[in-house]
C-alpha beads as a LAMMPS data file, in Angstrom:
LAMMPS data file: protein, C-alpha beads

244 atoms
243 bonds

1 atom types
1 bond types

-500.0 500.0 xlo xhi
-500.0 500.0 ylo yhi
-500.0 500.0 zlo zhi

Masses

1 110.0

Atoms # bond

1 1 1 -436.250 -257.088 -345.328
2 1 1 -435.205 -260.420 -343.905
3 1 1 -438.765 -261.831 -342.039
4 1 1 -440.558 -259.823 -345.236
5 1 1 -438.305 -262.252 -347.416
6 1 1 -438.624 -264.953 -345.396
7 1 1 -442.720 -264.543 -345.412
8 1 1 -442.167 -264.507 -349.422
9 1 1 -440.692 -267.208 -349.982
10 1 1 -442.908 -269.527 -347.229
11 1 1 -446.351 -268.483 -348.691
12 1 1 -444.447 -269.345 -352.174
13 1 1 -442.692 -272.840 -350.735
14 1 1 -444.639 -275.246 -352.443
15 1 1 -443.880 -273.410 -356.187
16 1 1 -440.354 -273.232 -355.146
17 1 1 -440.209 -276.633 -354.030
18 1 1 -441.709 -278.050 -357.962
19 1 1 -439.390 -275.310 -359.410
20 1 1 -435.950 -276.298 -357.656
21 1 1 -437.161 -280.515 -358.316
22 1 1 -437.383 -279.189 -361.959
23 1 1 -433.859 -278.038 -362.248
24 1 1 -432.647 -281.143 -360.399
25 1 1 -434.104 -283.420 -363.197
26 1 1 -432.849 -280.844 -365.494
27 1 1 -429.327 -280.792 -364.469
28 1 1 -429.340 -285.147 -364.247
29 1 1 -430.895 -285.257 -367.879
30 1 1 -429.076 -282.512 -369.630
31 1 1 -425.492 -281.575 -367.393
32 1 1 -424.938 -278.438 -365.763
33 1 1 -422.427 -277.466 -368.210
34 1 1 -425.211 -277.559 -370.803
35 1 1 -426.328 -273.933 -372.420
36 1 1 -429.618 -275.842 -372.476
37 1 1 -429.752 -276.768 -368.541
38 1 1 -428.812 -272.884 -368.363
39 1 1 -431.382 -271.474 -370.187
40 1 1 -433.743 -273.795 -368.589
41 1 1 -432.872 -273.027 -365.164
42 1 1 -432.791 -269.428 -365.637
43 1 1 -436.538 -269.144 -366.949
44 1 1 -437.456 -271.473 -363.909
45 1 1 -436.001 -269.317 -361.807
46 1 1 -437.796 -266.025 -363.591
47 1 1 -441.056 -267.596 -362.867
48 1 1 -439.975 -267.486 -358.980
49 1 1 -438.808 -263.757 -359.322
50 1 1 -442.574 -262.921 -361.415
51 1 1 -444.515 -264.023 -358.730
52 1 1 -441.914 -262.707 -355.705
53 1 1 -442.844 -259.153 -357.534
54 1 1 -446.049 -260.062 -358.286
55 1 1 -446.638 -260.512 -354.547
56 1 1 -445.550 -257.483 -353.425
57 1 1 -446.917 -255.159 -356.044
58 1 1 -450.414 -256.503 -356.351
59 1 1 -450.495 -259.155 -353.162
60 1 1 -451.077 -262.070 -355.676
61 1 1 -449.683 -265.099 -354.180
62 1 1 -452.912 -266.893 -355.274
63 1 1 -453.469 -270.731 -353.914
64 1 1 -450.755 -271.971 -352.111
65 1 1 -450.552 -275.648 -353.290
66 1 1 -452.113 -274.779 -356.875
67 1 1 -449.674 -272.590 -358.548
68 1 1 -451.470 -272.744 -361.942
69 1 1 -454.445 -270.589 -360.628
70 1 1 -451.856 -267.711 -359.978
71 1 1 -454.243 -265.022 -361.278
72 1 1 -451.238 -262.767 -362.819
73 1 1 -449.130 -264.604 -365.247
74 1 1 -445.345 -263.043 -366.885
75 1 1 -445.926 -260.738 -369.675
76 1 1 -443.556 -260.171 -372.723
77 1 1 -442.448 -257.249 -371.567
78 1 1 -440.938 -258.767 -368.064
79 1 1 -439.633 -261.744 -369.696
80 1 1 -437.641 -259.122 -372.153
81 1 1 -436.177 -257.077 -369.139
82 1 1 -435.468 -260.475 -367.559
83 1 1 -433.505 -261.779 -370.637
84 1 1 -430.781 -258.716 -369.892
85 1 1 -430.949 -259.515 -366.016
86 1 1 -430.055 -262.918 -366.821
87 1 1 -427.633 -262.480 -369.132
88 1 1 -425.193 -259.601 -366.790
89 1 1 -426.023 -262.338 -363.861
90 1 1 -424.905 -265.236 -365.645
91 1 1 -421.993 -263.557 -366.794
92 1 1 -421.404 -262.398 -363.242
93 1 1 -421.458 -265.658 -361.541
94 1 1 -419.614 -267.394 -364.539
95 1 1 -416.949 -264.791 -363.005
96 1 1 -417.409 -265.435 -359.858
97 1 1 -417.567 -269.540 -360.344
98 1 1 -414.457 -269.231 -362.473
99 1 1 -412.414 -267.030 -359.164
100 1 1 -413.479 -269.485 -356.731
101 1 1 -412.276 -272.549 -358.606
102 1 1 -408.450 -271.183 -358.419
103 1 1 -408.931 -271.069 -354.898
104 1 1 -409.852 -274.650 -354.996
105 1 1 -407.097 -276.011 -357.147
106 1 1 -404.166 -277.935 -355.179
107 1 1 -401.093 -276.055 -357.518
108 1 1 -402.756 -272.368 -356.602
109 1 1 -399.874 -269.802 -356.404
110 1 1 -400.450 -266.364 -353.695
111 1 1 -400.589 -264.674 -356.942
112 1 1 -403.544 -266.995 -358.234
113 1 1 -405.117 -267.356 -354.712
114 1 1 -404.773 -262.837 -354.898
115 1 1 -406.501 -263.124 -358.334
116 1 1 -409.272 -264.915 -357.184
117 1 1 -410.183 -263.174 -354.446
118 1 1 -410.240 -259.727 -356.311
119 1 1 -411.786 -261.645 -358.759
120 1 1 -414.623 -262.752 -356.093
121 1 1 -414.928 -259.293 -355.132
122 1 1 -415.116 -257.474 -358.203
123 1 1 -417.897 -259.577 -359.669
124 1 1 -419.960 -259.735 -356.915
125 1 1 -419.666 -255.969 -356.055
126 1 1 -420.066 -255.548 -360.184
127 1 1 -423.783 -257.382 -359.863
128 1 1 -424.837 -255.569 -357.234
129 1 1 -423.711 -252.023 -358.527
130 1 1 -425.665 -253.672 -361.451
131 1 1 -428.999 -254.543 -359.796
132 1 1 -428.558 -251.079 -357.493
133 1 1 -428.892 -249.295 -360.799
134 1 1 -431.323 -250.898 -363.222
135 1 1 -433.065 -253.659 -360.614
136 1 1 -435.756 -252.093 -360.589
137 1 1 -436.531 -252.531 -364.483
138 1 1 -438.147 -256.212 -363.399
139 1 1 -440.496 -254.756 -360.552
140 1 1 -441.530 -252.000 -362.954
141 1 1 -442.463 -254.793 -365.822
142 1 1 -444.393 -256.543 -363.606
143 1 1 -446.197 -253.388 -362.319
144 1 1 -446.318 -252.284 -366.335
145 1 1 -444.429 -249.419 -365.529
146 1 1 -442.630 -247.585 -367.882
147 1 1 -439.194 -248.880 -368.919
148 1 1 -437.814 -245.684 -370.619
149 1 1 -434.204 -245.137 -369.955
150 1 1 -434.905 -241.760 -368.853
151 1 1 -437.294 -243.539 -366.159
152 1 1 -434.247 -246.413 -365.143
153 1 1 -432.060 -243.186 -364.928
154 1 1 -434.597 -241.031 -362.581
155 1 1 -435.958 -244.106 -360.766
156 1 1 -431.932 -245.007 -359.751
157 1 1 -430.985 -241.482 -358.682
158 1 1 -433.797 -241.752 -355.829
159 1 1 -432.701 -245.151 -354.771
160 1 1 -429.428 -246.501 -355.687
161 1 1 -427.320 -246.224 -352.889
162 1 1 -430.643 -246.719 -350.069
163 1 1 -430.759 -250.245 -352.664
164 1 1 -426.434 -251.020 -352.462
165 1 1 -426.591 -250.433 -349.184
166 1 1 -429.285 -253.557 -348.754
167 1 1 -428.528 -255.680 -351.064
168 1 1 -425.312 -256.235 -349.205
169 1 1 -426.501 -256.638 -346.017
170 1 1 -429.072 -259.287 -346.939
171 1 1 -428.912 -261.270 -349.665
172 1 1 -425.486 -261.260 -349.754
173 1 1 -424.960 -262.366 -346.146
174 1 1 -427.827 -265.287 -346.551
175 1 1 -426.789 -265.937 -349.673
176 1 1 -422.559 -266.335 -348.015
177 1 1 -424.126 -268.444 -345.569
178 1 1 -425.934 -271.127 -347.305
179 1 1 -422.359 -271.692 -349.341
180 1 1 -420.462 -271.625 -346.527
181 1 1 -423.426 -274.136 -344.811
182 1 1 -423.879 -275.903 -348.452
183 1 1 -419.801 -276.587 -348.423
184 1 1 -419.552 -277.819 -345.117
185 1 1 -422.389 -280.244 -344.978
186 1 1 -421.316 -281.225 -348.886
187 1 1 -424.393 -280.406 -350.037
188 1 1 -422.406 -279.056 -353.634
189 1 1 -421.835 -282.786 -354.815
190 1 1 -421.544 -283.175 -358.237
191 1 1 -425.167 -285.265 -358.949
192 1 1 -423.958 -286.120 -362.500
193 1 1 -421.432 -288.322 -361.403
194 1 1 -422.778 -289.626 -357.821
195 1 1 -426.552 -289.321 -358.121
196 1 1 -427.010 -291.135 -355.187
197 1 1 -430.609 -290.191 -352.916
198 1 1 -428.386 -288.152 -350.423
199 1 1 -426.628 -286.462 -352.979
200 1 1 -429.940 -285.464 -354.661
201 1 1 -431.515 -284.542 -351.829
202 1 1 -428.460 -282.474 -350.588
203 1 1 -428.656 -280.488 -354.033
204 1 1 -432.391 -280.317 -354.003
205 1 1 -432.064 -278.520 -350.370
206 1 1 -429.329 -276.150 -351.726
207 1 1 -431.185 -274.953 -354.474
208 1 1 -434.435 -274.146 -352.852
209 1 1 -432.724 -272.752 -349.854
210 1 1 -431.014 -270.144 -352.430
211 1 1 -434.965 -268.979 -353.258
212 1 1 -434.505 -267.544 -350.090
213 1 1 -432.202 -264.276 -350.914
214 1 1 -433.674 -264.311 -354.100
215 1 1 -436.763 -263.922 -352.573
216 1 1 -434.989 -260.487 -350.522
217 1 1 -433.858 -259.372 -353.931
218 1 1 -437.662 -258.775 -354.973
219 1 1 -438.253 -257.315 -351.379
220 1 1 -435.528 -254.396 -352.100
221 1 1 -436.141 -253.962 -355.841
222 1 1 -439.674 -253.427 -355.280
223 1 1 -439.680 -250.950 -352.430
224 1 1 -437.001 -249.272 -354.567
225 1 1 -439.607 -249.017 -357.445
226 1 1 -442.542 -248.141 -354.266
227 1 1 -439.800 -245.373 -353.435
228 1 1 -439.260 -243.839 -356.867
229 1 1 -443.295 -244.206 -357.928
230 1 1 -445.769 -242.673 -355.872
231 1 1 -448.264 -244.419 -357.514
232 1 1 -447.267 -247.779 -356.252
233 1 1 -448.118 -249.137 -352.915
234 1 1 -447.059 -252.082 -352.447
235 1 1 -449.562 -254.944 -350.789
236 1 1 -447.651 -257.114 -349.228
237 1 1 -446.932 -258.009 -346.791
238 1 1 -450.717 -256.844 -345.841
239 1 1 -449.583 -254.408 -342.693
240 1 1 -445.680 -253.673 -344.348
241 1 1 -443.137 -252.508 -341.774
242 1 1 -440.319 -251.500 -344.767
243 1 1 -437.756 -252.301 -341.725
244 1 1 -438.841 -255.719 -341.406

Bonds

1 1 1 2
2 1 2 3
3 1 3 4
4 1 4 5
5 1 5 6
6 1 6 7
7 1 7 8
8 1 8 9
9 1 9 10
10 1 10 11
11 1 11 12
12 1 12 13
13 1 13 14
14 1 14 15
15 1 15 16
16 1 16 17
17 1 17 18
18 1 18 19
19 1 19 20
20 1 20 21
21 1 21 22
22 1 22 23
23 1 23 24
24 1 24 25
25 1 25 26
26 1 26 27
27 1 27 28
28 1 28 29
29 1 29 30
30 1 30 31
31 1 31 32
32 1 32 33
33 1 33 34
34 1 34 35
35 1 35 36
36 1 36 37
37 1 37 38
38 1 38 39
39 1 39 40
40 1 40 41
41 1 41 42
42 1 42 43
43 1 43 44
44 1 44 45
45 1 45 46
46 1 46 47
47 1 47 48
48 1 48 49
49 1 49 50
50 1 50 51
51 1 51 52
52 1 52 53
53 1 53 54
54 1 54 55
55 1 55 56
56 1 56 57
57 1 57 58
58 1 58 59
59 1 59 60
60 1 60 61
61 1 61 62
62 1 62 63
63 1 63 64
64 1 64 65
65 1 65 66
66 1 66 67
67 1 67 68
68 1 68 69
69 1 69 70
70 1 70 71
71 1 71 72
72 1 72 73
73 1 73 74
74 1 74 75
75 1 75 76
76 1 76 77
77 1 77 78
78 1 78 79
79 1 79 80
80 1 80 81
81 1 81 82
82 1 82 83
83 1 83 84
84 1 84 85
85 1 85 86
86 1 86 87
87 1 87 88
88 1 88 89
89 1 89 90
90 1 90 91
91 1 91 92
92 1 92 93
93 1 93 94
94 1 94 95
95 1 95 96
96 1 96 97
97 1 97 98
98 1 98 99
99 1 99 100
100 1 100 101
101 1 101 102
102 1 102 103
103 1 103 104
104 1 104 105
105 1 105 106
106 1 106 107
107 1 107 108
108 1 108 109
109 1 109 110
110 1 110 111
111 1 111 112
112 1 112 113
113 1 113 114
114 1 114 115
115 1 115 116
116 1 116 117
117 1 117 118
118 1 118 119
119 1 119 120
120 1 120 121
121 1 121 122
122 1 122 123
123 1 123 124
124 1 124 125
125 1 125 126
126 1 126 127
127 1 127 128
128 1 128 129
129 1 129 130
130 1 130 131
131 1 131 132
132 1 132 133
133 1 133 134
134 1 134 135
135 1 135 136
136 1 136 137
137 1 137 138
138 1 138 139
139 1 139 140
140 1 140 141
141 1 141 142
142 1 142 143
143 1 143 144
144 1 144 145
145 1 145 146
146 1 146 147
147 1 147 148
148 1 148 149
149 1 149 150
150 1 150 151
151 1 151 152
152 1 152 153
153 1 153 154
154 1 154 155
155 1 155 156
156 1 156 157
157 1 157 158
158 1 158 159
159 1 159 160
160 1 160 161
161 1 161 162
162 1 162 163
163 1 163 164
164 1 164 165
165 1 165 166
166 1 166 167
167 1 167 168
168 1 168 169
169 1 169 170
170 1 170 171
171 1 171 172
172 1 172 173
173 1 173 174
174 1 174 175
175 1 175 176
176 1 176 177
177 1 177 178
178 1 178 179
179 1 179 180
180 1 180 181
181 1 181 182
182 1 182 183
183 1 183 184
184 1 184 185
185 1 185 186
186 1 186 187
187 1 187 188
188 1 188 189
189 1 189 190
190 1 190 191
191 1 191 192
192 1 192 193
193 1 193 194
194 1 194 195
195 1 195 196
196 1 196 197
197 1 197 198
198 1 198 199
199 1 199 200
200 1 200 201
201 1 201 202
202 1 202 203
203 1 203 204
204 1 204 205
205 1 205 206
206 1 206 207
207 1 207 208
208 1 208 209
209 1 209 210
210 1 210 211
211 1 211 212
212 1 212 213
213 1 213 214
214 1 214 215
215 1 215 216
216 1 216 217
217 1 217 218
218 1 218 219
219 1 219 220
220 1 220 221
221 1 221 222
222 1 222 223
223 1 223 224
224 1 224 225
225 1 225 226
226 1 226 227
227 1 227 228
228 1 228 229
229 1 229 230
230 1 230 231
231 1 231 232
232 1 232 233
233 1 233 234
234 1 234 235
235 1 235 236
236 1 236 237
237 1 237 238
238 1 238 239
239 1 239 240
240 1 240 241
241 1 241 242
242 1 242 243
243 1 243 244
């Protein structure tokens, strides 16, 4: 899971790299408050979670410095699936975001500071029961699987608590780390209001370093769907070791 993840995001670097400048620019022109700069980011970051499937179903990771000659391309069907995936992580986060900034506040109370943190907990554990349960919906519209809800039902009875049980225990420790790392090298500056080169560049690492668990999210939710569909072998990486 973690050097497989790590392998997927490296052969994908230089997309992530144009993707993650993208949002910068995004976020200086339009304001990360904006619904805009929201949906903007979220398709970018879509396009990295196509071709992270897209790798390991089919082994399509193309050229690696001309991302336009990707031979498979996001159909309809996954950018539907990814619409709802969005929207319950969005609304996640927002949760999450919202918890963490009465932590910050100087006038916090233990009751607030208690809030919070079961706040914190509850939304993250609340996306991952989430993505345990219906993540594999994206893999299977990549693969053009079926998306039946008797199918989302059958395919999370074989692998729900195999998928909890790893989504905790990697992309929610990498993804705890490059906060904690991200916060104590101020890499979270607000870029709106000091968009000085360091700033930028501190942001710019941040955002392409979070690719990473992403990247170990499309690992899990596509051996999930490899698990539940005999008919799928996955093809990367090209000698898989499903404990890697």
């Amino acid at each position: 899971m973690y050097s497989t993840g790590l392998r997927l995001y490296l052969s994908h670097f230089p997309m992530l790299l144009i993707l993650s400048i993208a949002i910068i620019c995004l976020q200086l022109l339009l304001g990360r408050g904006s619904i805009i700069f929201e949906i903007a980011s979220s398709w970018l970051h879509g396009i990295a979670l196509y071709f992270f499937h897209a790798t390991m179903i089919f082994g399509d990771t193309g050229p690696r410095f001309r991302v336009v000659q990707y031979v498979t391309k996001p159909s309809r069907r996954f950018w539907s699936a990814f619409a709802i995936y969005a929207a319950i992580i969005y609304l996640g986060t927002t949760l999450i975001t919202y918890s963490v900034s009465q932590l910050l506040v100087e006038y916090f109370t233990l009751a607030w500071e208690l809030a919070a943190l079961l706040g914190i907990a509850l939304s993250m554990l609340g996306l991952w029961l989430f993505l345990a349960a219906f993540g594999t919906v994206i893999p299977a519209a990549v693969a053009r699987q079926s998306l039946g809800r008797a199918e989302i039902v059958r395919r999370a009875k074989l692998s729900f608590f195999s998928t909890l049980w790893r989504l905790l225990v990697g992309p929610t420790l990498v993804g705890t780390c490059i906060v904690w790392l991200s916060i104590r090298y101020h890499l979270t500056m607000d870029i709106e209001v000091n968009p000085t080169p360091i700033a930028v560049l501190g942001r710019l690492t941040m955002i392409t370093a979070f690719f990473y668990p992403t990247a170990m999210v499309a690992v899990i939710l596509s051996r999930a769907l490899s698990k539940a569909e005999n008919t799928i072998v996955l093809q990367y990486p090209p000698t898989r070791d499903h404990n890697s």
